[in-house]
N, C-alpha and C positions, 0 to 999 in steps of 0.2 A: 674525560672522553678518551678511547682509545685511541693510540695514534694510526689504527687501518683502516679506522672510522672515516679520515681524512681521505683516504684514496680517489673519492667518487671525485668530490672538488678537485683534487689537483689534477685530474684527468679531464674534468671537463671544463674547466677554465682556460686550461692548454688548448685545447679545439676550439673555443671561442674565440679567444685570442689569434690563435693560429688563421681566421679566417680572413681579422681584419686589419695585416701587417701595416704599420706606414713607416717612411724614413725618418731620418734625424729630424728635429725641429719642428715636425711635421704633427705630432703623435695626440692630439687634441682627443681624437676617438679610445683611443687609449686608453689617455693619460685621466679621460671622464670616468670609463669603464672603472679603472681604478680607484680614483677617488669616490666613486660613491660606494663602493663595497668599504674602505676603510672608515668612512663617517657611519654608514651605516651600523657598525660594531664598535661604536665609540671611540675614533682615532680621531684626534686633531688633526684636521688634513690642512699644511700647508700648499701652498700655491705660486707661481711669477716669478714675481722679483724675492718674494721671501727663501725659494730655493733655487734663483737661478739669478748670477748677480748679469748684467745686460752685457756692461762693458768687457767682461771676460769671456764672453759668447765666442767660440771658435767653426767657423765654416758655416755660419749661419744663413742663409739666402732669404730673403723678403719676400719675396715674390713664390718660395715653396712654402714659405710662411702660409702666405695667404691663401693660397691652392689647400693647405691644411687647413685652413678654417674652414673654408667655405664645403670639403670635406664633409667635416664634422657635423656642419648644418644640416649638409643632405643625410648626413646618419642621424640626425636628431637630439644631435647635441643642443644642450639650450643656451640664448644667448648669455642668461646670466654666468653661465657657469663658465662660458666662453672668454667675458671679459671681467673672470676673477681670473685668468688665467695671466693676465698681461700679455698677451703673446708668446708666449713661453711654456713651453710642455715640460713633464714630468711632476711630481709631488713627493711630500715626504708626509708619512704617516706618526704623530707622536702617540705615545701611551704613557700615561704618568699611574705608577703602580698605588702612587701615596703611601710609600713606604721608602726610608733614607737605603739607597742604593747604588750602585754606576747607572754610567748611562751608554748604552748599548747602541751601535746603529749596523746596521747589515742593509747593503746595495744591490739593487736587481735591474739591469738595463732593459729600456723598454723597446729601439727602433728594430725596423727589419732593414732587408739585404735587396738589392735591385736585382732582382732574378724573378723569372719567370719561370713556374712553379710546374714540375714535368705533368704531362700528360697519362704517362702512365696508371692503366690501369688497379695495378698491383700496389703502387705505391700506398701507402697505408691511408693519407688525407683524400686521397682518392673515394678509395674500398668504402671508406667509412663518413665519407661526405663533409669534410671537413676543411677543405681545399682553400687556399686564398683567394678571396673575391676582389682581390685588389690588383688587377692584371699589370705584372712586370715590377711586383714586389711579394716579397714572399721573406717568412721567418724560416731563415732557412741558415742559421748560427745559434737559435736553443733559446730566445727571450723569452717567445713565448713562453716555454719552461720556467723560465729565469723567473717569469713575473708570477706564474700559477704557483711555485714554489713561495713568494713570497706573501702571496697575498694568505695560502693557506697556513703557512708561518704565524702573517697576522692576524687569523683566526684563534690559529694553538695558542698564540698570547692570549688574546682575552680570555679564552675559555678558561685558562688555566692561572688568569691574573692572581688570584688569594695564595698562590703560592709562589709571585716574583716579588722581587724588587728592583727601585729604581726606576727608571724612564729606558723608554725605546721607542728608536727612530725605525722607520721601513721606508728606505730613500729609495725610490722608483726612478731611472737616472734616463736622462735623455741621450740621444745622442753618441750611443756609444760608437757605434761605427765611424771608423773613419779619426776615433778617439776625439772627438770633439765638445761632449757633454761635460765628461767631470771637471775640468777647466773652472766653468761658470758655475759648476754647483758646489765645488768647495771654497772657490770666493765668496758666494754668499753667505761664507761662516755659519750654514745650518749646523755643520759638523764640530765644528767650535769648542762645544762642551762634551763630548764625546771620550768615553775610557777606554772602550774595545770599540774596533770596526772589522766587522766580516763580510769580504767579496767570496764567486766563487762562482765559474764555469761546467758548463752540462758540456761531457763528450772530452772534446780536445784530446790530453794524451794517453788517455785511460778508458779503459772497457767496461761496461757495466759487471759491478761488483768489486771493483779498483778504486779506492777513492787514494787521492794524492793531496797528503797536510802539509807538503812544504816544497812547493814548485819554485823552481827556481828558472831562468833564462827573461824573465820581463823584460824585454827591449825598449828601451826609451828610443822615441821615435818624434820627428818635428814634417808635419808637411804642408806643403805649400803652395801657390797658384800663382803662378809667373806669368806675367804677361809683358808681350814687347811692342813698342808702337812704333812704326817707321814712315814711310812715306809711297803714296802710291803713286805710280810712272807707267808710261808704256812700255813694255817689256825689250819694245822694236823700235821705236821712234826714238825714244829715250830716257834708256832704264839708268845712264845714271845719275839723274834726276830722283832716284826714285833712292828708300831706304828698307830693306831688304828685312822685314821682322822675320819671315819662314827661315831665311838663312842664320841667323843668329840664334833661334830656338833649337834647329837643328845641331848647330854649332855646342849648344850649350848642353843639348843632350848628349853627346857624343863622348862631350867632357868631362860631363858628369858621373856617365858611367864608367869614367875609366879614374876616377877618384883611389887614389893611393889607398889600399884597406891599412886599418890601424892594428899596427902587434901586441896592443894590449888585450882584444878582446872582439865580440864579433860586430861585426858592419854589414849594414843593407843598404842600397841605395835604388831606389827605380823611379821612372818616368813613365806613369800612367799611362796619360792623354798629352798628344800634342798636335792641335786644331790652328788652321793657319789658311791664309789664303782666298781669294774670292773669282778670280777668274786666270784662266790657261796664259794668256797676255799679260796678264797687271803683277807688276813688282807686288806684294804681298803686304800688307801695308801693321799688317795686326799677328800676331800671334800668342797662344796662350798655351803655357805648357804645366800640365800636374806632376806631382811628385815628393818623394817623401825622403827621408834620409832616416836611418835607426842607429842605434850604439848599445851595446851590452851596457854601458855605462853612463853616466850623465857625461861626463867629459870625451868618452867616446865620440856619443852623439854631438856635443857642441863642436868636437872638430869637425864632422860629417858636414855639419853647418856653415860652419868658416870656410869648409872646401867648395861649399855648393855653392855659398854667396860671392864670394871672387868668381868662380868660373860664370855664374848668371852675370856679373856687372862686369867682369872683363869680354863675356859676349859683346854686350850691348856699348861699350866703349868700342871696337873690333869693328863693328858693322854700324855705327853711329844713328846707332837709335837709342829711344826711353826705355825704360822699363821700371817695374814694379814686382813687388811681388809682398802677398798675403800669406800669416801662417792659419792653418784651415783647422790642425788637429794638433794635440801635446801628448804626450804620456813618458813616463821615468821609471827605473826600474822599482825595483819592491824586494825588500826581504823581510820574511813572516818575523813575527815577535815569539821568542823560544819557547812564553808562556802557552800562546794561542797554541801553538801547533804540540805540544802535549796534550790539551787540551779536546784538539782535534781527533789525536789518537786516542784516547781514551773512550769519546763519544762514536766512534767510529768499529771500536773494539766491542761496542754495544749493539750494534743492527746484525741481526742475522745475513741479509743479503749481502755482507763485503764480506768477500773472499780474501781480501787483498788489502795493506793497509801499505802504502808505497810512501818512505819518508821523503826522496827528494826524485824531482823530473822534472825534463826540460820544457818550460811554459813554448820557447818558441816563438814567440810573437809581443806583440803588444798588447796590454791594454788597462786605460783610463781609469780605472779602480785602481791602479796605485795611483793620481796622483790627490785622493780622496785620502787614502791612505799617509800618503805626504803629510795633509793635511791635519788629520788627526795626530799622527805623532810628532811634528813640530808641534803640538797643542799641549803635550805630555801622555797621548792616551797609547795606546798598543794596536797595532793590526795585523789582521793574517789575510789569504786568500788560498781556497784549496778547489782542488778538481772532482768533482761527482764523475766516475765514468760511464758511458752509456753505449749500447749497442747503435753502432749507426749502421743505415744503407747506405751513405755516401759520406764524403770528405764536406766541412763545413763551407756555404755558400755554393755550394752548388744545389744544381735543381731539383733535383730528387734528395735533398738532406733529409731524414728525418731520426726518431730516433726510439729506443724503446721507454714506453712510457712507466716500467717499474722505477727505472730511473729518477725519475721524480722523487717517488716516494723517500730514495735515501738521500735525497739533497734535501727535502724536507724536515726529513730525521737528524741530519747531520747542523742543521740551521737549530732544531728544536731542541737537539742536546746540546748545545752551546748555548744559548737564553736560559738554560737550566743551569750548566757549571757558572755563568757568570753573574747572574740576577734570581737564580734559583734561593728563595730563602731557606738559611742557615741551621 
């Protein structure tokens, strides 16, 4: 089958998708949509605990857990399929070619962004009726893409099985915002036996017809949820009685961000949210502060770490209250394997639509796909990650993101010529 054949599918799976974003953790309606299109065409669909190990779950909440089930029910989700899930969102798709081969996996994230999706007429999901129905979340960082890309990926597989080899994984990953997913899904060692892994962003630093096979700037990045417990007093009668959590948070953001940056390499530091307090009179007895630290480096980062945890606990020593703190997200940096990313160019060098074949550019940011990537190469296997670029109307996570949907097709292309160089029989 031609590969323009595909076009209808990856456009209209992106609008369907597009309409019914959900968060981290959350992704039940999803993660269903997904799975039955991959069994449907003969994928072993894993499920739970088989691709999400519990204990390594990062920034997970219960209680949006269950607001995501009950979700799903109301979409029609069925129970059985619900509690093959184990509570736990995402799947990986296997395909065993039955023919001796590698074994290939390529990741597509599945959550949306907490944005409320513009109003505007003009805006494309608009014009064309495709808008999130899920008020104050919206795909508005490209999964949708991410996932219509893969899924029609995992069609070009089957179709075209008698001439691969080997096995391939299509890991549907949860969680990625906030970098919370891949954590728990490379400790469940789905990825394990894996030779190649392929990640790869719609947009970011690239324009459509720009594809980038060797980004570089992955920030490893650790964050976390601090909370301080002190003691409530009257403010008047007698506050010092009382133990001052707002003052110590405040304290500790202050400190935070004036953390020494490190001369090896670049550093972020920021503090979210910081929620405190319950009435104009009362000593403040609670506080809870978000926040994250990044490093160009793994050692970078672990200093960023060691700065933020003394500043947090010499706060709460300071102003003589408890405190705690939860780490929510992980990710570490990444550099592509020299194989993949010839590999990249080469198949890149093949689509009419790129203009542009960019060997290295700054990623900029974080994200979770390397630490899958980790994973598979302490295993022995190879991983890359590259950029599809794409026309946007806006900067990612905002309201009005969207982007142009030719786009798709050469992330499509770019996924389907590499299943070819690497499982392509000989």
């Amino acid at each position: 089958m031609a590969l323009s054949s595909y076009y209808k599918q990856l456009v209209d799976q992106r609008r369907e998708l597009h309409q019914w974003p959900e968060p981290g953790w959350t992704e039940f309606t999803t993660t269903n949509y997904l799975a039955r299109k991959l069994k449907a065409w003969g994928y072993e669909v894993l499920l739970g605990t088989k691709v999400v190990k519990p204990e390594a779950c990062l920034g997970r909440d219960e209680k949006e857990v269950q607001a995501g089930l009950q979700a799903a029910r109301e979409h029609g989700v069925s129970e059985e399929f619900l509690k093959a899930t184990e509570g736990y969102t995402g799947c990986v798709g296997v395909l065993d070619t039955g023919r001796p081969g590698p074994t290939m996996a390529m990741r597509f994230d599945i959550d949306c962004i907490p944005v409320q999706e513009t109003d505007d007429p003009n805006h494309i999901p608009n014009k064309d009726g495709f808008r999130s129905k899920h008020n104050g979340f919206m795909h508005a960082c490209g999964h949708d893409c991410h996932m219509s890309i893969g899924l029609t990926t995992a069609k070009w597989i089957v179709d075209n099985k008698d001439s691969l080899t080997g096995r391939i994984k299509i890991v549907f990953q949860p969680a990625e915002e906030g970098v919370r997913g891949a954590n728990a899904v490379a400790a469940s060692g789905v990825l394990d036996d894996v030779d190649y892994f392929l990640g790869s962003h719609i947009g970011m630093v690239a324009k459509y017809g720009e594809v980038v096979i060797d980004p570089w700037g992955f920030l490893c990045t650790t964050k976390y949820d601090v909370t301080y417990d002190g003691k409530p007093a009257h403010a008047g009668v007698e506050p010092n009685a009382g133990r001052n959590a707002l003052a110590a948070a405040c304290a500790a953001t202050m400190q935070l961000l004036g953390i020494p940056r490190h001369g090896s390499g670049m550093t972020r530091v920021n503090v979210g949210i910081l929620q405190a307090g319950t009435g104009r009179n009362v000593i403040p007895a609670h506080a809870k502060l978000v926040m994250e630290v990044r490093g160009e480096t793994a050692a970078i980062n672990d200093y960023m770490s060691e700065q933020a945890m003394n500043i947090i606990k010499g706060c709460a020593i300071s102003y003589g209250v408890k405190y705690d703190v939860r780490t929510m997200g992980a990710a570490c940096d990444m550099k592509n394997d020299p194989e993949m990313v010839k590999m990249l160019r080469e198949v890149a060098g093949t689509i009419p639509e790129v203009k542009q074949i960019t060997g290295e550019a700054n990623f900029g940011g974080s994200e979770d796909a390397s630490l899958l990537a980790k994973r598979v190469t302490e295993h022995g296997g190879k991983a890359a990650f590259f950029v599809t670029g794409a026309d946007r109307k806006a900067g990612h996570h905002q309201f009005n993101f969207d982007v142009n949907e030719p786009a798709l097709d050469v992330g499509f292309r770019m996924f389907t010529g590499m299943v070819k160089k690497i499982c392509g029989r000989k």
